[in-house]
SEDODREN-654645 format. One record per residue (C-alpha): x negated, y negated, z negated. Coordinates in steps of 0.02 Angstrom, whole numbers. Layout:
N
+--------+--------+--------+
|      X |      Y |      Z |
+--------+--------+--------+
|      X |      Y |      Z |
...
+--------+--------+--------+
This chain:
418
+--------+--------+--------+
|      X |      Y |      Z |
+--------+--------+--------+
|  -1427 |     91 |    317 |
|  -1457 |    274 |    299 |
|  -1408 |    384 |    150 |
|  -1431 |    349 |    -42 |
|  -1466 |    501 |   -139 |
|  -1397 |    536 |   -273 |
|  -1418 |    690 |   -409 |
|  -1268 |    745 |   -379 |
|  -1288 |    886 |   -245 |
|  -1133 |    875 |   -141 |
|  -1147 |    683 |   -114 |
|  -1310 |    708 |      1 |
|  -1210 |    828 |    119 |
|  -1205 |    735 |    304 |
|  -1009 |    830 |    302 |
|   -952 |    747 |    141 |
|   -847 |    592 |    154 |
|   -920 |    530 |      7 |
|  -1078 |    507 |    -33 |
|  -1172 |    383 |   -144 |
|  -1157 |    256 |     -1 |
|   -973 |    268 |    -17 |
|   -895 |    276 |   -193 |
|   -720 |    281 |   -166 |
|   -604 |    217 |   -294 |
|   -438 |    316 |   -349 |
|   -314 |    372 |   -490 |
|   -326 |    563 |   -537 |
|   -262 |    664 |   -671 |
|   -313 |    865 |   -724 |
|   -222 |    999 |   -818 |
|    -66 |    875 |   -881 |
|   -177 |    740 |   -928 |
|   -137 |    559 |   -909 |
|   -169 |    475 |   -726 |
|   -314 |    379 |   -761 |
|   -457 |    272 |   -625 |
|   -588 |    391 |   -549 |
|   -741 |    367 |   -405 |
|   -759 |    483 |   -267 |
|   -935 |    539 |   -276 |
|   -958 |    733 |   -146 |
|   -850 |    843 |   -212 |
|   -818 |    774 |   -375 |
|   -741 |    635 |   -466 |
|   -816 |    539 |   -603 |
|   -695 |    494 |   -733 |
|   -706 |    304 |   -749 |
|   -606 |    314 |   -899 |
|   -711 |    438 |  -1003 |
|   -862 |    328 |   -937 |
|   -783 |    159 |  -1033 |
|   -763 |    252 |  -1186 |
|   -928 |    316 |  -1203 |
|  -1007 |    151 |  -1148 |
|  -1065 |    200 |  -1013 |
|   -984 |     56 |   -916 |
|   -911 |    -96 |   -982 |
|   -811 |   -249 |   -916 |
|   -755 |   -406 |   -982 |
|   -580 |   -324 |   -993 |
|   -611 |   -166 |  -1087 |
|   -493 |    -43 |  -1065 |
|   -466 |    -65 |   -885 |
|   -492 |    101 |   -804 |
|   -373 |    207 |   -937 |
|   -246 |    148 |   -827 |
|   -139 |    242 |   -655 |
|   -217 |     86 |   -565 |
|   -362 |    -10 |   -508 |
|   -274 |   -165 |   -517 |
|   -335 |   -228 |   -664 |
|   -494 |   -228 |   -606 |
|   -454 |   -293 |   -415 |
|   -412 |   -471 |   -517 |
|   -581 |   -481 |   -592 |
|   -652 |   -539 |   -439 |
|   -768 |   -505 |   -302 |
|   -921 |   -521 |   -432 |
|   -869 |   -384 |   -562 |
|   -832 |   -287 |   -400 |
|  -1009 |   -317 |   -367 |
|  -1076 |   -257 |   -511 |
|   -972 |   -119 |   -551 |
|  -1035 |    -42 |   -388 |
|  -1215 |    -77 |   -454 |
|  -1181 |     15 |   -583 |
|  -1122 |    149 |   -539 |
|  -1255 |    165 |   -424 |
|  -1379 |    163 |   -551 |
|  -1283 |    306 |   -643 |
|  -1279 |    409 |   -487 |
|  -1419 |    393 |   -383 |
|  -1575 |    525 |   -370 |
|  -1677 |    431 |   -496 |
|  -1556 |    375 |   -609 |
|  -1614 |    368 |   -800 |
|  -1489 |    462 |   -884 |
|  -1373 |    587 |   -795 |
|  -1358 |    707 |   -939 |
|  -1268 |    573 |  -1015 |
|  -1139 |    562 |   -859 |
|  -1133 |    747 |   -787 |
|  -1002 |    789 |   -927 |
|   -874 |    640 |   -855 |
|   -877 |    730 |   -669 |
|   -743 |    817 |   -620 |
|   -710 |    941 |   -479 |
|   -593 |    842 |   -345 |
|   -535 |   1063 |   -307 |
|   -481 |   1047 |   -486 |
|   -373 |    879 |   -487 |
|   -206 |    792 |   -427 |
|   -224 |    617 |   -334 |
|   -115 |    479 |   -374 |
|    -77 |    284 |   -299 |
|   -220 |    237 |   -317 |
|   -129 |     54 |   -353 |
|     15 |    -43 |   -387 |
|     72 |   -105 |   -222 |
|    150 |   -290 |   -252 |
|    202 |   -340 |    -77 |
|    185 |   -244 |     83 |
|    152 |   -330 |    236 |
|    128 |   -243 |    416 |
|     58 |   -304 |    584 |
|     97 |   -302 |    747 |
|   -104 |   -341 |    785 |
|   -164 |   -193 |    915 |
|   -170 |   -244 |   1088 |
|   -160 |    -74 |   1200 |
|     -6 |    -33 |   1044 |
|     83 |   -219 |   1086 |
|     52 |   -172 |   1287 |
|    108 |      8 |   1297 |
|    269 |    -37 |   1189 |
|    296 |   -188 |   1291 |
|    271 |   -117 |   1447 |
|    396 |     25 |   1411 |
|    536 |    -98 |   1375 |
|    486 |   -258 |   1464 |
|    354 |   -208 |   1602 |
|    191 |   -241 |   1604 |
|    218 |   -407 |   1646 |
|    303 |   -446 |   1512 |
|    235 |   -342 |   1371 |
|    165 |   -474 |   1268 |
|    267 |   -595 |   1197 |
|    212 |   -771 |   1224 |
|    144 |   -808 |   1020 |
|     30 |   -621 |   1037 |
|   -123 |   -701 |   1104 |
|   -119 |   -843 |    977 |
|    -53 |   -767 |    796 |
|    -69 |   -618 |    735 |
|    134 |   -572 |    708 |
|    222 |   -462 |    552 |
|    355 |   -440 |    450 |
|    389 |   -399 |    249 |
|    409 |   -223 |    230 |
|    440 |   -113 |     71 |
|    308 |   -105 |    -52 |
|    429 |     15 |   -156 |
|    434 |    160 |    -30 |
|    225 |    129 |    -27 |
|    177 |    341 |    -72 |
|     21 |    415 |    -96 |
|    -41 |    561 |     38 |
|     14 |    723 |     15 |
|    184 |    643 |    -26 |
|    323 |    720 |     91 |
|    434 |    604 |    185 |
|    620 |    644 |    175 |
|    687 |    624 |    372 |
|    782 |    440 |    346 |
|    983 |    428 |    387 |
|   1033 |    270 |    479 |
|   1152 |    176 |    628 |
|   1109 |    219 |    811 |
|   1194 |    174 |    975 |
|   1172 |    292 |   1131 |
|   1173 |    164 |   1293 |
|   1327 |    243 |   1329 |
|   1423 |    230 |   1181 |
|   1537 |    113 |   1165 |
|   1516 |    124 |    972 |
|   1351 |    152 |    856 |
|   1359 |    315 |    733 |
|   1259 |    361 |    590 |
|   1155 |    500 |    538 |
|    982 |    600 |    532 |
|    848 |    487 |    637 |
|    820 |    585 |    806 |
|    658 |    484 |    863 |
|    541 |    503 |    710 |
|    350 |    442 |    725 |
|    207 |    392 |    650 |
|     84 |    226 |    663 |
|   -104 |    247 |    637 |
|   -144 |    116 |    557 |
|   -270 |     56 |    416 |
|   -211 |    -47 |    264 |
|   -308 |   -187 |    188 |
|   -292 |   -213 |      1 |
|   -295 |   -384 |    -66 |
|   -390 |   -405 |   -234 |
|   -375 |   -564 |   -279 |
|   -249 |   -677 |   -295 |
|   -206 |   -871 |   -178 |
|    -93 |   -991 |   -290 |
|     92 |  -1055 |   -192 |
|     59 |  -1196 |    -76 |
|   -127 |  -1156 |    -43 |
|   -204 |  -1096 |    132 |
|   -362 |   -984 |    132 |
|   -496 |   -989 |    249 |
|   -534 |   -828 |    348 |
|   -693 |   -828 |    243 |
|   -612 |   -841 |     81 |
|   -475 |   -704 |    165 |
|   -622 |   -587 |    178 |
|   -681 |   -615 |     17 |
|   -507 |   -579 |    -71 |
|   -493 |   -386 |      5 |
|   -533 |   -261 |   -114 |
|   -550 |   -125 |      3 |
|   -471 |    -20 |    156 |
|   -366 |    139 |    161 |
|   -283 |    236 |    292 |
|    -97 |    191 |    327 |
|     40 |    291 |    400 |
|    207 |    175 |    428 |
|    327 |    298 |    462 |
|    443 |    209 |    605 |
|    631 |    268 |    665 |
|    610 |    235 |    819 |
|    819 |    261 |    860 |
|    874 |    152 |    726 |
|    754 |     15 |    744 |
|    782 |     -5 |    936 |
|    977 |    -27 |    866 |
|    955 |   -170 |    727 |
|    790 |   -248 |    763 |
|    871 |   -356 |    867 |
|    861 |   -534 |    811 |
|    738 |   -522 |    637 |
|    641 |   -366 |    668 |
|    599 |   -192 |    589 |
|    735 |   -162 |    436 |
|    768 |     26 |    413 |
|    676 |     82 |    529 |
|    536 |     55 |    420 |
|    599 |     49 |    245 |
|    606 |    251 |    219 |
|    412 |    284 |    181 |
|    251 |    220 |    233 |
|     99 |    335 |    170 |
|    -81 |    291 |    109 |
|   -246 |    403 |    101 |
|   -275 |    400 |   -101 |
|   -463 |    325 |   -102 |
|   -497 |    121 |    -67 |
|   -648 |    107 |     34 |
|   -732 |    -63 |    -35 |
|   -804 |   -185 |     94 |
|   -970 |   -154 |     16 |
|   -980 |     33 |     81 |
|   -908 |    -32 |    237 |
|  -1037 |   -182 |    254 |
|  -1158 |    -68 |    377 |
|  -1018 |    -67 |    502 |
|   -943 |   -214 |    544 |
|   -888 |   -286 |    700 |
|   -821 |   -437 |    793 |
|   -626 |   -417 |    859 |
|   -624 |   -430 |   1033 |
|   -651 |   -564 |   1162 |
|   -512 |   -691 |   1165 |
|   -398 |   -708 |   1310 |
|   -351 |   -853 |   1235 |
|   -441 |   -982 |   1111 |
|   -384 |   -949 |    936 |
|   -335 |  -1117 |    832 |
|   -447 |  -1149 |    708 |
|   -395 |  -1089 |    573 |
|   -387 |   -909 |    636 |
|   -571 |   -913 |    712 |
|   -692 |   -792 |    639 |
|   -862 |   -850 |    557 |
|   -945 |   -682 |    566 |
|   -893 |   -502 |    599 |
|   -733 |   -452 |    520 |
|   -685 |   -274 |    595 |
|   -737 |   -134 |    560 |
|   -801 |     24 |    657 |
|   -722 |    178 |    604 |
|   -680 |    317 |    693 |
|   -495 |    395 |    665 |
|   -387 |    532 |    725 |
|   -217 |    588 |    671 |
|   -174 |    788 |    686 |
|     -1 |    854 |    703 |
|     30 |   1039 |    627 |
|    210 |   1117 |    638 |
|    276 |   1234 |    498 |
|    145 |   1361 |    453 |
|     55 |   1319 |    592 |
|   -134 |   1280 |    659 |
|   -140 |   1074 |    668 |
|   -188 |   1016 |    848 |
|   -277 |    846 |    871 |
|   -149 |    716 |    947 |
|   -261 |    534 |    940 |
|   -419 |    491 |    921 |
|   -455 |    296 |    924 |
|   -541 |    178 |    823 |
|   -531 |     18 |    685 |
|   -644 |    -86 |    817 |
|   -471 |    -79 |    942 |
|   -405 |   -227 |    829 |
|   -364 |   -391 |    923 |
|   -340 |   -463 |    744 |
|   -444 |   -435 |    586 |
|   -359 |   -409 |    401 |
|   -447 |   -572 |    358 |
|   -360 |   -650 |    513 |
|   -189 |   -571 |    452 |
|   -217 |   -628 |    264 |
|   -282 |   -805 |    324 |
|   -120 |   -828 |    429 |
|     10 |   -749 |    297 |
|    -71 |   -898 |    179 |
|    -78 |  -1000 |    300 |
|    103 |  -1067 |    250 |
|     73 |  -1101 |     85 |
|    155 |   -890 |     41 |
|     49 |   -857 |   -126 |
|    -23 |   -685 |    -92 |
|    -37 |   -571 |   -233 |
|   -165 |   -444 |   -319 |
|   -115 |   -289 |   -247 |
|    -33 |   -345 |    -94 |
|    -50 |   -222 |     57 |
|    -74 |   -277 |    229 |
|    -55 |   -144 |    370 |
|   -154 |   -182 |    509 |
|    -42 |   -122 |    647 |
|    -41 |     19 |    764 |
|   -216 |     67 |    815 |
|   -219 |    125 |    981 |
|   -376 |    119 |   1115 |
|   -361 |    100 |   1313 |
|   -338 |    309 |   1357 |
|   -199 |    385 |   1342 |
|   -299 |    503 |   1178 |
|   -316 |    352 |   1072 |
|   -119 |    300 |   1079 |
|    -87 |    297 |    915 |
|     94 |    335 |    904 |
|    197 |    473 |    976 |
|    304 |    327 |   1053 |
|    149 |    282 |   1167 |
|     72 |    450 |   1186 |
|    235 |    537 |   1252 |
|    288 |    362 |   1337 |
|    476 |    331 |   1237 |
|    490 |    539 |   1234 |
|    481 |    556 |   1426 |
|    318 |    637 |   1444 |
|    303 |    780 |   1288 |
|    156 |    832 |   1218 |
|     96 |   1005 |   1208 |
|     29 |   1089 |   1034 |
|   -109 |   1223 |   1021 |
|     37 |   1342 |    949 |
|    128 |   1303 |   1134 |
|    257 |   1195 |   1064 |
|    299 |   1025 |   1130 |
|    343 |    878 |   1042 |
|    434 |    703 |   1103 |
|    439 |    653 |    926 |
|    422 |    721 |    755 |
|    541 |    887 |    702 |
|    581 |    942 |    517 |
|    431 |   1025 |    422 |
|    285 |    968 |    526 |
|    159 |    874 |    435 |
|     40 |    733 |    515 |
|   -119 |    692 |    447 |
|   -214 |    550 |    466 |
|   -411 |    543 |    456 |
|   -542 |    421 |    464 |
|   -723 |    394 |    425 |
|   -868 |    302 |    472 |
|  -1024 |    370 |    549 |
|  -1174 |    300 |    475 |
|  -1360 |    388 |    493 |
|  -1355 |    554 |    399 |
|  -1200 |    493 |    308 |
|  -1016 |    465 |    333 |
|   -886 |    331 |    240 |
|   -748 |    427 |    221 |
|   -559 |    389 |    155 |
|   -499 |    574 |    114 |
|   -320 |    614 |    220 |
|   -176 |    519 |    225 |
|    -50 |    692 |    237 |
|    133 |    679 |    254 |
|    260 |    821 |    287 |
|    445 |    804 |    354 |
|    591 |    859 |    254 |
|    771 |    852 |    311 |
|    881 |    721 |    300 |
|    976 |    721 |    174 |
|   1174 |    728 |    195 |
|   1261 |    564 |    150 |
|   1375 |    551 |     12 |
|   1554 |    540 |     72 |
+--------+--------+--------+
């Protein structure tokens, strides 16, 4: 597909993230006003609020975009999804029939404050990249044994925190918790000493499965809203302390950050992809019926205090060994109801060189091998005040789907109450 034009200047940039093809959804506010639904569109933002009012657009459920969420609109389905995108392309592109009557609802992104773009119900993340799974495994089990015996045949997880879920730009306090040295004889407790990031990108279920009921990989697909770039934050100290029989507790609980636009899988349609070839045969129920990754270039920057960023990963979304319609299809799979507004994190997306690891765990190998910064800094892990951002687009002809940044910056711990 090449690029959609659309009368509003900016969008037919090849640099923007967001053209016409793309249309974005998020939750903005301006100048003290309420936080209310918005759509991406260049540089600007058309207020999907203002739009309803005028009757400009309408759903069934009127109302729905005055509201600090899309989630109201995720449970309509995947045919109101449908043709609010039609829509709006009709209201935006080159020819459209009356953009006097919508120029006044656009708002200059320069001029407004991004918000959660949802209302996260459940937050699930993956352990689902392959070079991730081998480079951790190999570190602590050798590379003969770095993937448990289940990796090749489910995609594994755990429940995390859907209330410490925070939009980019959001800074991430530096979390307190219990660590034991190997030669300590006793654990102790303070600031986290091994800080890092995971690269991932978060699916977005839309609509809802009822308790006891298994989805298809099909019908998986067709309950995902939409995509955004995820950061789970990961203490990587404490959770090689408790994780140790059930998994990632604390470690991961503290923050986990999300780009503030949800890419829809019909701007994303152009670029799908099949996971990779199985090692093993999948069971049935896990098999894909078409394409269901994505290919979307990524790349996560590192800048310390007042300093010039420096490029640390590039990798990409086709890495996967699991899809997020493999991940949602097996989370059902027991009968677990999933939810409208349920975020699954794909896992750490890392590629087979050593600059697409997408952790500082991998690309320093456990802190043994530093990496060096433009400024001439090293880093084994993440120190106080340096912010990592996460970006991610894909590269169609004369266009790019964007997500915006997923931007986090580290603040001290803070000192526990005696």
């Amino acid at each position: 597909m090449t690029l959609m034009k659309s009368w509003v200047a900016s969008a037919n940039s090849p640099d923007t993230q967001f053209p016409l093809n793309n249309l974005p959804y998020g939750v903005f506010s301006t100048n003290g006003t309420e936080p209310r639904c918005g759509v991406a569109i260049g540089d600007m933002i058309l207020d999907m609020a203002a739009c309803e009012a005028e009757g400009l657009i309408t759903l069934d459920e009127g109302g729905a975009f005055d509201l600090p969420c899309w989630n109201d609109v995720m449970e309509l389905g995947p045919e109101v999804w449908s043709q609010l995108r039609a829509r709006l392309i009709a209201l935006l592109k080159e020819d459209a029939a009356e953009p006097e009557a919508v120029a006044p609802f656009l708002v200059a992104q320069a001029e407004a404050d991004l918000h959660m773009p949802l209302l996260v119900s459940e937050f699930t993340d993956f352990y689902a990249g392959k070079h991730h799974a081998m480079n951790v495994g190999t570190m602590f089990r050798g590379p003969e044994n770095a993937l448990p015996p289940n990796w090749l045949h489910i995609p594994i997880g755990y429940n995390g925190r859907a209330s410490s879920v925070v939009v980019s730009g959001t800074d991430v306090v530096r979390p307190n918790g219990q660590t034991k040295a190997p030669d300590a004889d006793m654990p102790s407790f303070g600031p986290c000493k091994r800080l890092d990031i995971e690269l991932e990108i978060g699916a977005i279920v839309g609509t809802s499965s009822a308790l006891g009921q298994p989805v298809s990989v099909a019908q998986a697909d067709a309950m995902i809203f939409g995509y955004v770039l995820l950061n789970d934050w990961s203490a990587r100290d404490i959770q090689a302390w408790e994780y140790q029989p059930l998994g990632p507790f604390q470690a991961k609980a503290f923050a986990t950050s999300i780009s503030p636009w949800i890419v829809t899988k019909a701007a994303l349609e152009p670029f799908r992809t099949t996971t990779p070839e199985r090692e093993k045969d999948l069971l049935p129920y896990l098999r894909e019926p078409s394409p269901m990754l994505y290919d979307i270039d990524l790349s996560v920057t590192m800048a310390p205090k007042g300093q010039a960023a420096t490029t640390i990963a590039r990798t990409n979304y086709n890495q996967m060994y699991y899809s997020a319609a493999q991940q949602l299809a097996h989370h059902a799979s027991s009968g677990c109801a999933m939810t409208s507004g349920d975020l699954l994190g794909s896992g750490t997306i890392s590629g087979p060189e050593k600059s697409e690891r997408g952790s500082l765990l991998e690309m320093t190998w456990g802190g043994k091998e530093p990496i060096t910064l433009a400024t001439g800094e090293t880093r084994s892990f993440i120190e106080d005040g340096d912010t990592l951002t996460l970006s991610g687009a894909a590269q169609g002809d004369g266009y790019k789907i964007g997500f915006g940044s997923c931007i986090g910056t580290i603040t001290p711990a803070v000192k526990f109450p005696e």
